[in-house]
C-alpha positions, 0 to 999 in steps of 0.5 A: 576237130576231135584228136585221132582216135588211138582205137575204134570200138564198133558196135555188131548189130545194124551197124556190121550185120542187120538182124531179125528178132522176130524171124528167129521166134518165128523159126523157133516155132517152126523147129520146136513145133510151139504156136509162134504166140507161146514162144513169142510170150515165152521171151516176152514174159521172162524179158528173157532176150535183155536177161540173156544179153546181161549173162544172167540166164544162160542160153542152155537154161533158157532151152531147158526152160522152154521146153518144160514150159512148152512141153517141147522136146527140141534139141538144143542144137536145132533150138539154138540154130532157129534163135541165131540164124537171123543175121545178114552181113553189111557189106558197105562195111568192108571197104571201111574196115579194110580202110582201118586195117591198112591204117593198122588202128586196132578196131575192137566189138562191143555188142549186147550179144548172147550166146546163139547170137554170137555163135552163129555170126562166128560160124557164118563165114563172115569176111573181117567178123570176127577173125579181124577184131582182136579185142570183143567185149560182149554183154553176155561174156562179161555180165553186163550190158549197154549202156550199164557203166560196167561195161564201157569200163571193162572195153577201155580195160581191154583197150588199153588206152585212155577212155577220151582216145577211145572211139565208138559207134552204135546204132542205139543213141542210149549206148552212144549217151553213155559212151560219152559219159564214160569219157569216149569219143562215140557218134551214132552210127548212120550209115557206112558213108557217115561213118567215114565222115566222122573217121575224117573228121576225126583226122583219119583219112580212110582213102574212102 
């Protein structure tokens, strides 16, 4: 049996929130009037959602760049809102994430995010998210992206612990592979009961 965990690391997308990718390039067309197959190449030809999560475009740049190309004039609000709102909360996650913070285990987010992402998920009102995590380690704030090295060293900076004390799950078995070659304790995430299965296993009994 593995040791207790001395702090958790999470994954955001399809692991607290499920996602639609496709849906926000169906509503930037709608906002900015483009045909969706013009805004669907836009990101495509520029690989720009992987570019946007490593901080090497920035979500403003992007605008700009769209709408020189589109010859669309929407404003980077309504640009930003269209590309973020494509989130829904897990709420078979609550009761786990209540259960971690009656145990007063420091549970932190690593995520592959970008800036619209994140910000409508901050602005959604979400209960525990992101208020309840003291400590994000997000691709697009610090350059770098699962499962690049880079950042898995950057979250155990920021976790304060050892790397073997650390536990993570995400939904992507690449970024759990690299976890673990980093020297963390990581499971893929499944669903919130198996979840709760491996926190037992690990020793910490959730009341779940």
């Amino acid at each position: 049996m593995p040791a207790p965990p001395e702090f958790i690391y999470l994954d955001v997308g399809n692991v607290l929130v499920s996602f639609d990718h496709a849906l926000g390039l169906r509503q930037i067309a709608t906002a900015s009037r483009v045909e969706l197959p013009a805004v669907e190449a836009f990101f495509r030809d520029r690989d720009l959602q992987l570019q946007l999560e490593a901080g090497a475009v920035s979500w403003p740049a992007a605008h700009a760049d769209f709408c020189r190309s589109t010859g669309s004039a929407v404003p980077l609000d309504q640009f930003s809102r269209a590309a973020g709102d494509i989130f829904g909360l897990r709420v078979e996650m609550l009761p786990v994430l209540a259960a971690l913070r009656r145990l007063r285990l420091p549970v932190g987010l690593l995520s592959n995010s970008c800036e619209p992402h994140w910000q409508f998920i901050c602005g959604s009102g979400y209960a525990f998210l992101p208020a309840g995590f003291p400590i994000t380690v997000l691709s697009h704030e610090v350059a770098a992206a699962k499962p690049s090295p880079a950042i898995y060293a950057r979250a155990a900076e920021a976790a304060g612990v050892p790397p073997e004390q650390i536990f993570f799950c995400d939904d992507i078995e690449g970024h759990v592979r690299a976890a673990r070659a980093a020297g963390w304790d990581a499971e893929v995430f499944r669903s919130a009961s198996r979840l709760i299965d491996d926190l037992t296993r690990r020793g910490l009994r959730l009341g779940l």
